[in-house]
N, C-alpha and C positions, 0 to 999 in steps of 0.2 A: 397322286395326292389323295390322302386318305377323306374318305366323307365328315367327319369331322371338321377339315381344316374347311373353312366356310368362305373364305372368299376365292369363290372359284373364278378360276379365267374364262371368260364365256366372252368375251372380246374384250379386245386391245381398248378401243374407246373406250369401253364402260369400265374397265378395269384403270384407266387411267385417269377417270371421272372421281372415281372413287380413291384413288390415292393421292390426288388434290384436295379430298377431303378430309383426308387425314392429315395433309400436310398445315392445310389451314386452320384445321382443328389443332393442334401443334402448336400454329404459332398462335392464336390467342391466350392458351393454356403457360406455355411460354412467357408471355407478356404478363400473366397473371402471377406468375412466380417470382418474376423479374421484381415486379413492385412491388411485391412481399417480403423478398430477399433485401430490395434496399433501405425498407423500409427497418426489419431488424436489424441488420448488419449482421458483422461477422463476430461479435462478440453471441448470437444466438446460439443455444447448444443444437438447433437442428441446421446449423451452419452446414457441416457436412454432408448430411441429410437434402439440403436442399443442392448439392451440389451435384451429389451423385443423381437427383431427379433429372436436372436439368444435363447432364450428359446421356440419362438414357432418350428422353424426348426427344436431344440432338441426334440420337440414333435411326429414330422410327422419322424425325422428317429430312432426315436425309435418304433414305431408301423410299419413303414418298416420293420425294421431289425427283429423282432418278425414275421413277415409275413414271411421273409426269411429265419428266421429259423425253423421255425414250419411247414417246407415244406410238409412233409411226417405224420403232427399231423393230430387226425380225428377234433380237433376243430379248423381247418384254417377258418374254414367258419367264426366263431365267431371273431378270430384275425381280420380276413381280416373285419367285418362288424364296428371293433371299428376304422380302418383307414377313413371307409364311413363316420363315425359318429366324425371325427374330425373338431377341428374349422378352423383349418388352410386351406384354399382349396390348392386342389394340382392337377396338370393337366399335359397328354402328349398330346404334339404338333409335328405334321407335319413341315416338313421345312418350311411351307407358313406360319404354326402361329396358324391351325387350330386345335380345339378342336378333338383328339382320344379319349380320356378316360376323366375324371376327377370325384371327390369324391364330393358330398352332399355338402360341406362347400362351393366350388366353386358356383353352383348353387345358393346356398344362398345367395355369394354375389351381383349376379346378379339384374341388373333393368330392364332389357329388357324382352318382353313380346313372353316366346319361355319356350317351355317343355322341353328342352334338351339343354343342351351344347353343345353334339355332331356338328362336323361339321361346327359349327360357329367359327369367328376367335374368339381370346383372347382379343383382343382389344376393338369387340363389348360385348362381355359377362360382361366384367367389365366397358364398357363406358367410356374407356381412350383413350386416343392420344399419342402415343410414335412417335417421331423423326422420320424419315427414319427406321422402324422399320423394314420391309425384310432386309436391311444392316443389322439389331446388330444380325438379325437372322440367318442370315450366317454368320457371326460372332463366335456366338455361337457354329452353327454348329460344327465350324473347331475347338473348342474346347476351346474358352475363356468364360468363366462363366461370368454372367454379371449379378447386383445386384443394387439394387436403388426405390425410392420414386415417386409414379404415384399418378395420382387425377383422380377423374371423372368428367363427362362434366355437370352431372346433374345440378337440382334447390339447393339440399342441398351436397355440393360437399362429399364425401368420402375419405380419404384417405390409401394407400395401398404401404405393401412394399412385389414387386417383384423380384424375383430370378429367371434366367434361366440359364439352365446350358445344357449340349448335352450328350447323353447316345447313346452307341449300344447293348444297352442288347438283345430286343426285333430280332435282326438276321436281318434285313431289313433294309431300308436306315436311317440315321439319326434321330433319335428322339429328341426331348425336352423336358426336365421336368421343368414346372412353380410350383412355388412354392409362396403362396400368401397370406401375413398376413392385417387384418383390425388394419390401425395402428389411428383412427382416435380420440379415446377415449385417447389413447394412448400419443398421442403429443398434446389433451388438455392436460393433466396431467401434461407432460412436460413441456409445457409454464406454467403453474402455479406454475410449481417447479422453473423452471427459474426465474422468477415473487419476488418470495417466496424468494428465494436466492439472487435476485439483489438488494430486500428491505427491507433487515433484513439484521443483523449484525450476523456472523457466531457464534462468542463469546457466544456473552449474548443473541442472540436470540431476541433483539428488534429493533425495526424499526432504519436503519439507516440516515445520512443523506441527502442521496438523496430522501428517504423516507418522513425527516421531511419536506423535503424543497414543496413536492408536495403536502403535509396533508396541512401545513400550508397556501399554498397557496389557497386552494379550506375553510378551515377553515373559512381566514381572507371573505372573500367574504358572508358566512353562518352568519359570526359574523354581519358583515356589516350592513343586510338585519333584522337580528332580533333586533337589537340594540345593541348587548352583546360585553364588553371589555373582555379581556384576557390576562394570563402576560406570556410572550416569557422569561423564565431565562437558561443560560448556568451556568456549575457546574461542576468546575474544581479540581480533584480531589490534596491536598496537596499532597507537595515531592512522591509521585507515583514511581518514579524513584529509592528510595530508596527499596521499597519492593522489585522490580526485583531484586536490586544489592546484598541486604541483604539475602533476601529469595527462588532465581532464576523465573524464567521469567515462572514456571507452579502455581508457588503460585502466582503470581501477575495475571495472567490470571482467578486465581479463587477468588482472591479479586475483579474483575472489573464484574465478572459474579456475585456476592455478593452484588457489588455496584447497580450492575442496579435492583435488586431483593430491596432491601430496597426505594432506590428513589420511584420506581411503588409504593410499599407496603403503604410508607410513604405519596405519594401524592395520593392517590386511582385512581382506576381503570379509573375513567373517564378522567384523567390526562393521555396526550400522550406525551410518553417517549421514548426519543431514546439515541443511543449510538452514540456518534456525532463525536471520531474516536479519539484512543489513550487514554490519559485518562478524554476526555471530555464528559462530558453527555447534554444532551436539553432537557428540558421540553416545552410544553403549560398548561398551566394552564385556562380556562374560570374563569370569575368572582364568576360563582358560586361553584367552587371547589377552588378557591382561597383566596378569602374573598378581594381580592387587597390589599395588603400587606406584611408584612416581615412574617406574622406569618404562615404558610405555610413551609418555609424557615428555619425558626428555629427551627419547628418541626424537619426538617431534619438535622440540627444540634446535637440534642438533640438525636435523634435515633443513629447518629453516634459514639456518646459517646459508644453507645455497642461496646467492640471491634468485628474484622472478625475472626472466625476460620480458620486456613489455614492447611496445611499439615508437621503437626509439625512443629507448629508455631501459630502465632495471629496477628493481624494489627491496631494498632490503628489510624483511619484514621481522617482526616478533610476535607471539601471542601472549595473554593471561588464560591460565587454565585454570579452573574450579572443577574439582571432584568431590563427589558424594558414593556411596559404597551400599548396596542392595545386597543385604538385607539391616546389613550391621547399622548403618545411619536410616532405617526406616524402607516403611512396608509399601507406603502410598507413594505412586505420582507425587501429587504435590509435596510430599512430602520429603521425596527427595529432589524435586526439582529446586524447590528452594533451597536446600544446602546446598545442589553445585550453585547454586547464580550466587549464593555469600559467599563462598568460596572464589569466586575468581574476581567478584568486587575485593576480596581480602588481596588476590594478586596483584591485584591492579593499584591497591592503596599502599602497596609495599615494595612503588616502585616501577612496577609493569615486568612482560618478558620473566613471568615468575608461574608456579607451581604451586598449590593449596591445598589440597587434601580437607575433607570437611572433619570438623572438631568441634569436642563440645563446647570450647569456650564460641565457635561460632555458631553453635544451637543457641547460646543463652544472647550470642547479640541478635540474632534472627528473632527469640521469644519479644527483647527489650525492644526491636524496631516494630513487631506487630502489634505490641504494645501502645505503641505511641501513635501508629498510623490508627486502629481502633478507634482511642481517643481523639487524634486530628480530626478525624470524621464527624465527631461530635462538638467539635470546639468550633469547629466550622460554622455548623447550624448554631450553637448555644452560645453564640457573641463573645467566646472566653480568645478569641484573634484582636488582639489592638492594636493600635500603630505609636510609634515613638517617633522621635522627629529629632534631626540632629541638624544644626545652624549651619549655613554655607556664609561666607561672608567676601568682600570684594579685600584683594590683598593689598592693596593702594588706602584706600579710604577705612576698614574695616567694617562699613556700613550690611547691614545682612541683606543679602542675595535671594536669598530664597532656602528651602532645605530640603531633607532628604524622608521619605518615610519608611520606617524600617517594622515587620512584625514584629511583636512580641505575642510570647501565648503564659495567660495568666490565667489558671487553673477556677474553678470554682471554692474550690481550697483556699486559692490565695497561692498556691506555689507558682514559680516562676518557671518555665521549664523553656532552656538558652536554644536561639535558632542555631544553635552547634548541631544540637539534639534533631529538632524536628524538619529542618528544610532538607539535610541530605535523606531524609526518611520519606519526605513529602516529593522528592525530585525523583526517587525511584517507585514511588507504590503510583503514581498517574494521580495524585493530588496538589502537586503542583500549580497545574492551569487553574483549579477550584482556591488555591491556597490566593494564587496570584490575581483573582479579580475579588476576592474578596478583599486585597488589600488596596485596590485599586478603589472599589468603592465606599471604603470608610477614608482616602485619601480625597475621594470627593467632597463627601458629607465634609468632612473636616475645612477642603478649600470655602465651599458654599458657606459654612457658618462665619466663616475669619471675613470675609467676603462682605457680609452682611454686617459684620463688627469694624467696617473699613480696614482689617489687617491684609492686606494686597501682598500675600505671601506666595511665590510659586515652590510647588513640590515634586520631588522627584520622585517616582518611583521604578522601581526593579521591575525589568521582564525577563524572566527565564528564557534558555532556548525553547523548551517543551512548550510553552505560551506562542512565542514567536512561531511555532510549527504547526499549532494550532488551525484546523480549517477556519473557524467561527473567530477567532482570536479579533479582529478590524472588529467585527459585527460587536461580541461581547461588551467593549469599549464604547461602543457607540450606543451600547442598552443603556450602561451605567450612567455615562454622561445625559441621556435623556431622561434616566430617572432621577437623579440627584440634582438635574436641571444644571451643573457645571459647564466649564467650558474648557475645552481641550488646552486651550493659549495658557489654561493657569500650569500645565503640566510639561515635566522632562523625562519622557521615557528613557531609561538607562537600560541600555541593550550592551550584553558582556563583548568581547572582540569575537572571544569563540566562537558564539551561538552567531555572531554574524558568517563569520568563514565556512561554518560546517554546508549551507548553502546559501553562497552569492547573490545567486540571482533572485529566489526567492524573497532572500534580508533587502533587497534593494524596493524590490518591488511594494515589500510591504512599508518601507521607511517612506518610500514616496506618499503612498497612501494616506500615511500616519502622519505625513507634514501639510497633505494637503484638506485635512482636517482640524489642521491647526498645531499640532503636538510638537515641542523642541524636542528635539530626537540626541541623546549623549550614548558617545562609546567608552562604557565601562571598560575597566582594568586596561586602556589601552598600553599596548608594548608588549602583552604574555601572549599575544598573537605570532601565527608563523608570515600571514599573509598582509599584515598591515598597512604595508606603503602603495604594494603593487593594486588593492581594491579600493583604497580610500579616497582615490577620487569620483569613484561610481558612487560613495554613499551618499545620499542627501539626508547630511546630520548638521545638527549649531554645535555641540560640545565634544572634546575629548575631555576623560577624566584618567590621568596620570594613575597608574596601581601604586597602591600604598609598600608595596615591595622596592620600589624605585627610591620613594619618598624615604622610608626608613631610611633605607642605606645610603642616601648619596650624602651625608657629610664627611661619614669613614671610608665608602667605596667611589675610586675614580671611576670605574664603570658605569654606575648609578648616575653621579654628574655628569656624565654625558649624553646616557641615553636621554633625561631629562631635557637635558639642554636641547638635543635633538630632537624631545618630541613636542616642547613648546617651539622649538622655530619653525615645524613642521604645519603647526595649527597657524600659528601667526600667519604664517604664509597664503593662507588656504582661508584666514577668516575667521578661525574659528574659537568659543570661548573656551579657554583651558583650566581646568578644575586639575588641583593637588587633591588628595583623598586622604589619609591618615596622617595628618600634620601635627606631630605634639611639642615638637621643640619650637622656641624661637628661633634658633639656629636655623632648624630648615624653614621656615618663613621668611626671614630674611632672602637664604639662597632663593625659596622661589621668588619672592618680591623681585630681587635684582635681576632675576633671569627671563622674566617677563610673564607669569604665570598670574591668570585674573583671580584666579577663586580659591580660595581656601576654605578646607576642612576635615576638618580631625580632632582630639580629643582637647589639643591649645585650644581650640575655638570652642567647644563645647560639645558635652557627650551626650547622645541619644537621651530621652529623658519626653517622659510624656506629656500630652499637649497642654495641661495646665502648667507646668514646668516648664514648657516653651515660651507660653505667652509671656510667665514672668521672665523669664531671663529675656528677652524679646524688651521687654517694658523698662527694663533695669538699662540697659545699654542709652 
């Protein structure tokens, strides 16, 4: 054994004393990491990091505790020479810091130009700089382990994770046992696993996109420079929503890992594909894996016809595709990322299981939606949002029920501009939720004043899904009502069937909430649901409101009269008050009167019209 290596075997006892010391230095050291690891968790990026620590510790007190146990074996020499020949260095310190003993691994790690470790501090052996380092070492001393990540001062730095911990095995004054892993290879790995994990989708395993969004940008630049177009299409996967509801949420997980394995397949390898989050996918396509055109696209139409295998089960799926074309439909990112998303919104409103191509006439609806979201922005803050109120009344007695409160946006102008225009613009720019408590809060102010005037009117209004999805959405409600000093009991939140199906459990959990706050909870447009009979008993809601699609058609369609029929005997059964929504004939008010349907309203009863227009027509009756 070379002089260098410093803990020499000069006896068995003393030699076994001493890798008791190690061992129990170990385990405090251990213990000390133990509680740090549980304290981060595993979501911490030095998760890894501390994992590999803690296997090499496990390394050096295992080969302790074999030293210590094999005290009285004739082959301690060999035990004790596999401690030499570990990777871990491991070293006893003086209270100053200074090298007593230490094993071959430490040596190794050394840069400094010296035969021995002996007697040198720990700070020059490994070429680091610790803080006020006599302090942690009396620290230690008194018996607090102390555990943590050093560097070196060199050209190509090193990194190392050390542990000190205080022993009195050895009979004499304080010792210290360093304990010292080469983590440097290590927390490469790490950032590449981090790397690896922040740009890839857990799911499917491809790039996601904050991924697509940094390829694409360094791409469009490569394209630039060689000359080469490229087409940017997103790929929205049809009713998606239904397989989870149908099939539960681990078959639809393996249809989306299915999906992204057919797009790759279907558009080849040189096509970069990502999972663009939920059930949307993105491609790039270069010109020459694309051909510029639909036919690419249709291909993947055509593949889809296969159906997916699922877990007992199968999926027949479709997608909406939107393309946009680099360079010809624009130079920037955003700039073509928003023609494909109008583009496959265009597939999607044309039907679904369709193809789009970006065009200028969907440049000029892209300019007219920025347009108005721009201004929503401002109408927001500058009070030009009002509410309209349209009369609910009981179908038996005609007496008014309560009503509905609907936006309108009236310009500073004086123009009227129709929620045709602004709410499908406001449902996709994320103004929505801002749209939707704005309306909620002037539906208070409104109740509080009538309130005050003795008109004991309750209101309904609309919640989006995107509200309902809302983290804060319970909380925002419960600002408004504290500030407008209202009470929940005056209000009917109308929640669409959809927005309730798209997630169950969630919709229930927040209805409960919202009842137990006081709020009558209605399910809008019920019937244009896939899932309605099978979840409706989990809802805790007071109303169905009938779709005005039903209503229209049921005097000329037998279909109409029936579902009707079947969905007021459905509530009857269940308790619950049933609203008709677009009622303009007598004819259909008769049908619903005799069919047993509580509440009417629609254009017969009276048309949205603002609240000085309420209260008169309100007074007149």
């Amino acid at each position: 054994m070379t002089t260098h290596n410093s803990i020499a075997i000069s006896s068995t006892r003393y030699e076994a004393s001493l890798a008791g010391q190690l061992r129990a230095g170990v385990d405090d050291v251990l213990a000390l990491i133990a509680n740090e690891w549980c304290e981060r968790g595993k979501g911490d990026p030095d998760y890894r990091l501390f994992e590999s620590v803690l296997e090499s510790l496990a390394r050096i007190r295992e080969s302790a505790s074999e030293i210590a146990l094999q005290e009285q074996s004739s082959d301690f020499s060999i035990i004790a020479e596999a401690l030499h020949q570990s990777k871990e260095g491991a070293a006893i310190l003086n209270e100053a810091g200074e090298i007593k003993y230490s094993n071959a691994a430490l040596f190794s790690l050394s840069t400094v130009n010296t035969h021995s470790t002996l007697g040198h501090s720990l700070l020059y052996i490994l070429n680091i700089d610790i803080a006020d380092f006599p302090r942690l070492l009396k620290r230690v001393g008194s018996g607090i382990p102390w555990s943590g990540k050093v560097v070196s001062l060199q050209d190509s730095p090193r990194e190392y994770w050390l542990s000190l911990s205080c022993s009195h095995a050895l009979g004499s004054a304080n010792s210290i046992v360093a304990l010292v892993t080469d983590i440097t290879e290590e927390n490469t790995d790490t950032e590449q696993c981090l790397r690896q994990q922040a740009m890839h989708d857990k799911l499917t395993g491809l790039p996601n996109r904050r991924y697509f969004y940094e390829h694409l940008e360094k791409l469009l630049i490569e394209l630039k420079q060689a000359g080469v177009g490229a087409d940017i299409c997103f790929i929205d996967l049809d009713d998606f929503k239904h397989v989870n509801d149908y099939t539960g949420h681990a078959n639809g997980d393996l249809l989306l890992q299915a999906m992204g394995e057919r797009i790759q397949s279907v558009f080849g390898h040189d096509a970069f594909v990502c999972r663009f989050g939920g059930d949307e996918f993105a491609a790039v396509l270069t010109d020459q894996n694309s051909m510029y055109g639909t036919e690419p696209y249709e291909r993947l139409r055509q593949a889809l016809r296969e159906p997916f295998p699922l877990s007992e089960a199968e999926a027949q799926m479709s997608v909406s595709i939107g393309v946009t074309h680099f360079p010809e439909h624009g130079t920037e990112i955003d700039v073509l990322m928003s023609g494909a998303d109008a583009a496959m919104y265009a597939a999607k409103s044309l039907g679904k299981n369709q193809v789009v191509l970006f065009s200028a006439e969907l440049q000029a609806d892209i300019a007219a939606r920025h347009q108005v979201r721009t201004k929503l922005r401002r109408a927001l803050d500058d009070g030009e949002i009002e509410l309209w109120f349209q009369p609910k009344v009981d179908a038996c007695t005609n007496a008014l029920v309560g009503c509905e409160a609907l936006a309108r946006w009236r310009t500073q102008s004086g123009e009227y501009i129709p929620p045709s225009r602004f709410v499908p613009v406001a449902e996709r720019t994320g103004l929505i939720s801002p749209l939707g408590n704005k309306v909620f809060q002037l539906a208070a102010e409104q109740a509080v004043r009538w309130r005050s005037e003795g008109k004991h009117t309750n209101i309904a209004v609309n919640v989006s899904p995107q509200q309902l999805r809302h983290p804060r959405f319970v909380q925002q409600l419960q600002q408004i009502l504290d500030q407008t000093q209202a009470e929940p009991a005056w209000f009917e939140l109308e929640i669409t069937e959809n927005a309730v199906v798209e997630d169950v459990k969630q919709a229930v959990d927040i209805m409960r909430v919202l009842t137990q706050l006081g709020f009558r909870i209605a399910i809008d447009d019920f019937g244009t649901g896939y899932s309605s009979l099978s979840y409706l008993k989990n809802f805790n809601i007071h109303t169905l409101k009938i779709d005005l699609s039903f209503v229209r058609d049921l005097i000329r369609d037998h279909h109409s009269d029936a579902i009707v029929r079947s969905i007021i005997s459905l509530g009857s059964g269940l308790g619950l008050t049933l609203v008709a929504e677009g009622v303009e004939t007598e004819q259909q008010a008769d049908f619903l009167r005799d069919a047993g349907c509580d509440v009417l309203q629609g254009y017969l009863i009276g048309k949205p019209v603002p609240a000085p227009q309420f209260e008169q027509w309100f007074q007149a009756r």
